[in-house]
C-alpha positions as CSV (number, residue, x, y, z in Angstrom):
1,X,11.0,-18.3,6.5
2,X,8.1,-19.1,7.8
3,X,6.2,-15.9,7.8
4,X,6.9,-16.2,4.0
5,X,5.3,-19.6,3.6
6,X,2.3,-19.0,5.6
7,X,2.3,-15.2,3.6
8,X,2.4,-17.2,0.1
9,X,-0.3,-20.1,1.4
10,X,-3.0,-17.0,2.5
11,X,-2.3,-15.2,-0.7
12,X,-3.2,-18.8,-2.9
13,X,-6.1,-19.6,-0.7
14,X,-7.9,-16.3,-1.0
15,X,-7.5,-16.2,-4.4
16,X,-8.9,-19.5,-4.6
17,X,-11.6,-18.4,-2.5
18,X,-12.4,-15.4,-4.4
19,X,-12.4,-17.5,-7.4
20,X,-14.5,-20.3,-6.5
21,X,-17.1,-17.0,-5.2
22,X,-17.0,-15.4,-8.5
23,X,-16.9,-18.3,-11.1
24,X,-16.7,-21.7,-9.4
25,X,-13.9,-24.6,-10.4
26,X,-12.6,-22.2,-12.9
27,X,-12.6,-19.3,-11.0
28,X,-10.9,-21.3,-8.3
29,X,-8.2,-22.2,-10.6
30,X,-7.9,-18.5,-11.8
31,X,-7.6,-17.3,-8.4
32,X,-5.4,-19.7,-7.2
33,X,-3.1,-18.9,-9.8
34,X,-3.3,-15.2,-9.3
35,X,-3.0,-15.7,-5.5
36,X,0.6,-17.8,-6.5
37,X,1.8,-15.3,-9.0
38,X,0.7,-12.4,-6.6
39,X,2.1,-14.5,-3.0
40,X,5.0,-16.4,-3.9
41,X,7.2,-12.4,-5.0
42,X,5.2,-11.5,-1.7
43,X,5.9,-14.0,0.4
44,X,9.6,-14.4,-0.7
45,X,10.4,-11.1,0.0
46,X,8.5,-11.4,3.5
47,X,11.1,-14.2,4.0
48,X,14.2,-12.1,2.4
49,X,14.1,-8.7,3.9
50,X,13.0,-10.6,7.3
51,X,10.4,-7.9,7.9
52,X,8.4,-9.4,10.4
53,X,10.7,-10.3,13.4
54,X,9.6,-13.0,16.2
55,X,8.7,-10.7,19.0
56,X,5.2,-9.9,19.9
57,X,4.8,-7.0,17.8
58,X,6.2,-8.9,14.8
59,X,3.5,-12.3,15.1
60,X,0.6,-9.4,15.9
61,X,1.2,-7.6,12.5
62,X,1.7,-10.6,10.5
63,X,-2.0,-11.4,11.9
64,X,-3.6,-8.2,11.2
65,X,-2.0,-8.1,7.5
66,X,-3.0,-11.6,6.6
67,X,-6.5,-11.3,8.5
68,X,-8.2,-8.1,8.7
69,X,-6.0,-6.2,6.6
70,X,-5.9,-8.7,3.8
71,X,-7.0,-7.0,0.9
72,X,-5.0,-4.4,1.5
73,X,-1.9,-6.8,1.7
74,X,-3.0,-8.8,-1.4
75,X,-2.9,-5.4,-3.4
76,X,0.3,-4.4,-1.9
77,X,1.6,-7.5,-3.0
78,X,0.3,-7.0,-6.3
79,X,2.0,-3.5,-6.6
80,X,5.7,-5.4,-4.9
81,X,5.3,-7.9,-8.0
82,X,5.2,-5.2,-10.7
83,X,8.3,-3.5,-9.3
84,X,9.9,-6.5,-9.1
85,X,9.1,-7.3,-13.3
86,X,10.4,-4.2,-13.6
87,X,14.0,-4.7,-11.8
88,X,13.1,-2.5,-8.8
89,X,15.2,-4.3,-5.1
90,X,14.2,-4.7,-2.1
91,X,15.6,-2.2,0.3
92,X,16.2,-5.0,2.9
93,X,18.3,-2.8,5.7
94,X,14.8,-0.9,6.3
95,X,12.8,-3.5,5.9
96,X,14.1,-6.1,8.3
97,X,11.9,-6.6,11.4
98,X,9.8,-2.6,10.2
99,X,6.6,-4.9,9.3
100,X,6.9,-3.6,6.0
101,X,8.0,-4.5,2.5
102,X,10.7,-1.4,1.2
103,X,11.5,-1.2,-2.1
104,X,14.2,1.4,-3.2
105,X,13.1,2.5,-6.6
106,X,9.6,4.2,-6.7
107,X,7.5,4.9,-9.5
108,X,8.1,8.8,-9.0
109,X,11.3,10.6,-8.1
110,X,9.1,13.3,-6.6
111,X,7.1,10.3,-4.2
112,X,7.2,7.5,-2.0
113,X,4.3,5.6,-2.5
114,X,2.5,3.0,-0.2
115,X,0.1,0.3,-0.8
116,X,-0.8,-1.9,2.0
117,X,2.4,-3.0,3.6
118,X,4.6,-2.4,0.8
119,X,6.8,1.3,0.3
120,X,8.1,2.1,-2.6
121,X,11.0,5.1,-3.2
122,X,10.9,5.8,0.7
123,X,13.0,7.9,2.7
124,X,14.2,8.2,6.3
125,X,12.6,11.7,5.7
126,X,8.9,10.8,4.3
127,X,9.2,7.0,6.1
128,X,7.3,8.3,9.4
129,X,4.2,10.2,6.6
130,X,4.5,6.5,4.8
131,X,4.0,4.1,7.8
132,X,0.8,6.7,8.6
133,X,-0.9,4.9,5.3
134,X,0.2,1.6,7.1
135,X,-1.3,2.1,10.3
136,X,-4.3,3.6,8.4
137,X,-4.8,0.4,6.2
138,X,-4.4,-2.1,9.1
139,X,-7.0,0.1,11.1
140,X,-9.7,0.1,8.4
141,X,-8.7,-3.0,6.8
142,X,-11.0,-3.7,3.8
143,X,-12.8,-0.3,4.2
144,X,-9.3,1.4,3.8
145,X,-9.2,0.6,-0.3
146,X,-12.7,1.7,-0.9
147,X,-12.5,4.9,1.2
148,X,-9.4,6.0,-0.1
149,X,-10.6,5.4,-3.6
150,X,-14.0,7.0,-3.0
151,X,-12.2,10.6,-1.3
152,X,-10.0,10.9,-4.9
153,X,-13.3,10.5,-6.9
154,X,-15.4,12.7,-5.0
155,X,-12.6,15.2,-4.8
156,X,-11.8,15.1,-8.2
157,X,-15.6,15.7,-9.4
158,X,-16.4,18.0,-7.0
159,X,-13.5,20.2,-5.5
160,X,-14.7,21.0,-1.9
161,X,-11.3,20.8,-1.1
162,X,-11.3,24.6,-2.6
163,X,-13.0,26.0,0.4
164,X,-9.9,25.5,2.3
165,X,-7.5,25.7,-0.1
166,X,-4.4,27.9,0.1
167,X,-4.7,29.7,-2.9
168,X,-2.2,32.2,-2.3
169,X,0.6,29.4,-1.6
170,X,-0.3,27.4,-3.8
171,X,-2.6,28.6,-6.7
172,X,-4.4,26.4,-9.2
173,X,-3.1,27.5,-12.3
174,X,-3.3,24.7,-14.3
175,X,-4.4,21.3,-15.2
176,X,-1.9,19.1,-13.5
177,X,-1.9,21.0,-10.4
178,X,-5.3,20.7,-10.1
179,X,-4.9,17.3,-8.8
180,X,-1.1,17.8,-7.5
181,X,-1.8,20.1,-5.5
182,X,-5.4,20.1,-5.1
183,X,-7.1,16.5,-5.3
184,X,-3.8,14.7,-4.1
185,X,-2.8,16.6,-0.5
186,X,-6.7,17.1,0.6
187,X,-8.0,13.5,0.2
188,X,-8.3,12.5,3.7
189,X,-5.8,9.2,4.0
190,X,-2.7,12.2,2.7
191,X,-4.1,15.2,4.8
192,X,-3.5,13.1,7.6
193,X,0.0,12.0,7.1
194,X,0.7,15.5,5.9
195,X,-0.2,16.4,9.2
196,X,2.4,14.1,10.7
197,X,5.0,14.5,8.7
198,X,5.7,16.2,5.3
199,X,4.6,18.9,3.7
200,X,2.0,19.0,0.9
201,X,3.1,20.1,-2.5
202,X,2.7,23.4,-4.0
């Protein structure tokens, strides 16, 4: 219970902070209610699932995800609260003690999709390509967002991507598979999980 307390306190006091930055007593009223509406699902499901457990490992991740790897956390928990407005569980066997929030519904039959710590439509097949975009957010922490977002622009606007592209197994033939299979499998964050597990789309 207590990672979930301390989970829900960091989420309200960044927000606060972040609001007090951008528009001052307001803003830090703002914030501070974002940071509750945003860190209270968070925390709660922290607390539920028990997903961080007591050991070494456990206490060390917690850190990194509430320090370092805030903002990464803060829009995971963002993305948990949605799916939880929409009726989506907890998957709570393969969350407890993993370090990470599983949920079992995802917003695509065809993908798991992970934002900060939280996993959404998972599978004990893809979970190894999904914890990749875990480790890779906790490395980068705040730069993780930014480059992530940066690779689908660029990508999208200009397709260097088609240099090395495997046309033959998997042509470009229309719109939406220009960024199915193009955009999505070569932006850097997915090539590398690919590499680890999974195989692209085509």
């Amino acid at each position: 219970m207590i990672f979930g307390i301390i989970s829900a306190a960091v989420h309200v006091l960044g927000g606060a902070a972040l609001g007090v930055i951008a528009g001052g007593p307001v803003g830090l009223l703002v914030g501070a209610l974002v940071g509750l509406l945003v860190g209270v699902p968070f925390g709660w499901s922290v607390t539920a699932a028990r997903v961080y457990g007591p050991d070494a490992r456990g206490v060390l991740l917690f850190v990194v995800d509430h320090t370092w790897s805030l903002p990464n956390t803060a829009v995971g928990a963002l993305y948990l609260a949605l799916h939880l407005v929409f009726g989506h569980s907890l998957d709570r066997p393969t969350s407890q003690h993993s370090c990470r929030v599983n949920l079992v519904e995802g917003v695509s039959p065809r993908y798991a999709t992970t934002i900060g710590t939280v996993c959404a439509g998972s599978s004990p097949g893809i979970q190894r390509h999904e914890d990749v975009h875990i480790f890779q957010a906790r490395l980068l922490g705040p730069l993780y967002l930014p480059l992530v977002v940066g690779n689908y622009i660029l990508f999208t606007i200009a397709p260097v991507w088609l240099l090395w592209h495997d046309h033959t197994n998997a042509p470009i033939n229309r719109f939406t598979r220009y960024f199915e299979i193009g955009v999505y499998p070569h932006v850097w964050n997915e090539a590398i999980a690919y590499r680890i597990q999974g195989t692209p789309p085509r």
